[in-house]
matplotlib code that plots the C-alpha trace (Angstrom):
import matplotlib.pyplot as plt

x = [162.7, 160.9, 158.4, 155.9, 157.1, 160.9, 162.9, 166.5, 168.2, 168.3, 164.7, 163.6, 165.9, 164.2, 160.5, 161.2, 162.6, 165.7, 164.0, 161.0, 164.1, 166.0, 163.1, 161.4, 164.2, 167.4, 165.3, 165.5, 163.2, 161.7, 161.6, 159.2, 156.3, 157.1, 155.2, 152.4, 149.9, 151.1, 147.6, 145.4, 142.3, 141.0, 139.0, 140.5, 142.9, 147.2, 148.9, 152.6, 154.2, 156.6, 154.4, 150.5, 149.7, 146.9, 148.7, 146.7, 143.2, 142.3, 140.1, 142.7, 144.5, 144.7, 146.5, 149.8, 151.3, 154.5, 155.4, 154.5, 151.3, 150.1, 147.7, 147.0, 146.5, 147.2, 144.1, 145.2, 147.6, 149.7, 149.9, 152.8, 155.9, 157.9, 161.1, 163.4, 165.9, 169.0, 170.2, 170.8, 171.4, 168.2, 165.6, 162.4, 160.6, 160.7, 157.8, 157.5, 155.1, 154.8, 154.5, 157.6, 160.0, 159.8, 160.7, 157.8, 158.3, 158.1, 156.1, 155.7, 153.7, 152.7, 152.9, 149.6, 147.5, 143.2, 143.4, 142.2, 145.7, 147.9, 150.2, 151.3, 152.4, 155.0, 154.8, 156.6, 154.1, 156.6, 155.9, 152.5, 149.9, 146.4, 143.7, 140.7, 137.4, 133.8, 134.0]
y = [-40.4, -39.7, -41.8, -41.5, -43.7, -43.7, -45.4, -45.7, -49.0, -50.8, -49.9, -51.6, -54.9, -54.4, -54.3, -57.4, -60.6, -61.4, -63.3, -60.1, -57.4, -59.3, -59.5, -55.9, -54.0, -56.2, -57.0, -60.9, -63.0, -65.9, -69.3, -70.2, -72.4, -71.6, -68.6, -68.2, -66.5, -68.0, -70.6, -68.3, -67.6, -65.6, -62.6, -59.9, -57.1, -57.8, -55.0, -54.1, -56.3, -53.3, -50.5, -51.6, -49.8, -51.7, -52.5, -55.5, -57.2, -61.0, -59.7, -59.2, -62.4, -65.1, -68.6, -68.0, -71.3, -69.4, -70.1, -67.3, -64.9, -63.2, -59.9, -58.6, -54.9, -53.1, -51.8, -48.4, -47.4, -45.0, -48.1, -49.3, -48.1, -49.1, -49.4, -50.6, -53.5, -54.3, -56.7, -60.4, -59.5, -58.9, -55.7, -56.4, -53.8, -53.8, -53.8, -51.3, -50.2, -46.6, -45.7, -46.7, -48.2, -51.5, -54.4, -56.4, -58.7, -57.6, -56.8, -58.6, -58.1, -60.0, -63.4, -64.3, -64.9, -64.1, -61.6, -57.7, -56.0, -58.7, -57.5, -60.7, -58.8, -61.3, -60.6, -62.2, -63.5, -62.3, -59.0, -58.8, -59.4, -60.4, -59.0, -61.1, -59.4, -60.9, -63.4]
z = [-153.8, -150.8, -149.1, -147.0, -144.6, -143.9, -140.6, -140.2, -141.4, -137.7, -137.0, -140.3, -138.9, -135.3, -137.1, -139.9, -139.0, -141.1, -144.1, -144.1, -144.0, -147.1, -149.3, -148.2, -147.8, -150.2, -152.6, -152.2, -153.4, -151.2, -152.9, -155.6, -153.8, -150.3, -149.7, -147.6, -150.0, -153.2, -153.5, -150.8, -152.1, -149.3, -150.3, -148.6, -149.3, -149.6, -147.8, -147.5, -144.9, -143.9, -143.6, -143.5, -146.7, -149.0, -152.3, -153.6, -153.1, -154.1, -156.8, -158.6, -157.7, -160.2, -160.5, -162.5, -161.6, -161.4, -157.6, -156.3, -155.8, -158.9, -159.1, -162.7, -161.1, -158.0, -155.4, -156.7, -159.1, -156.7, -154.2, -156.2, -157.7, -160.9, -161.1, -164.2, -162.9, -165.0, -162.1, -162.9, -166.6, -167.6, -167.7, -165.4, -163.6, -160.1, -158.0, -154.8, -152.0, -153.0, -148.9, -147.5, -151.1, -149.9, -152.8, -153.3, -156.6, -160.2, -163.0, -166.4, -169.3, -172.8, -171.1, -171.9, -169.0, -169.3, -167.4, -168.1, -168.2, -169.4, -166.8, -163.9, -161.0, -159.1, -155.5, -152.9, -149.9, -147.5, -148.4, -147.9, -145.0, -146.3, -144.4, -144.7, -146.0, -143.9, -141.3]

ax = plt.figure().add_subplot(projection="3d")
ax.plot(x, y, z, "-o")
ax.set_aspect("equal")
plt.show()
């Protein structure tokens, strides 16, 4: 697939600092709890740490409990891209900045949180930058 957004390998490693490149561009995950974002509740907009496109915003943000930051719905529903994962022996869908095919987190669904979608999207705070909304 194409993106909108595409740099060779070395410039992503030159733009992310080792820990951003292996979650944005490996697929990594950072460590449950450790995150930046994963209690924030800033109101604001979550945009892709990689490329500056706006992917989430805190309205949509709710307390999963789950270690790391939790949306039930993207800002729009081209900012993201799906992606069916067989790694690590099981079948999640993979969560991705539809700009530039950064890994964000993953998607799960029927777990049943209150929110409007049912849907927890799992986001890693290293792949975001949240752009606080006022003053």
């Amino acid at each position: 697939m194409a993106y909108d957004v595409e740099k060779p390998d070395e410039q992503w490693r030159a733009e992310l600092n080792p820990a951003e490149y292996a979650v944005l561009r490996q697929a990594a995950t950072e460590p449950a709890f450790t995150g930046e974002y994963t209690d924030t509740k800033t109101e604001g907009v979550y945009s892709c740490r990689a490329c500056g496109a706006e992917l989430f915003t805190s309205e949509t943000k709710f307390a999963s409990h789950c270690g790391w930051p939790s949306f039930f719905d993207p800002k729009d529903t081209d900012a993201v891209e799906l992606i069916e994962d067989r790694s690590h022996g099981m079948v999640r869908t993979e969560v991705r900045c539809a700009r530039c095919g950064s890994h964000l987190g993953h998607v799960f669904e029927g777990e049943g949180y209150p929110t409007p979608t049912d849907q927890r999207y799992c986001i890693n705070s290293i792949a975001l930058r949240l752009e606080p909304t006022g003053g």
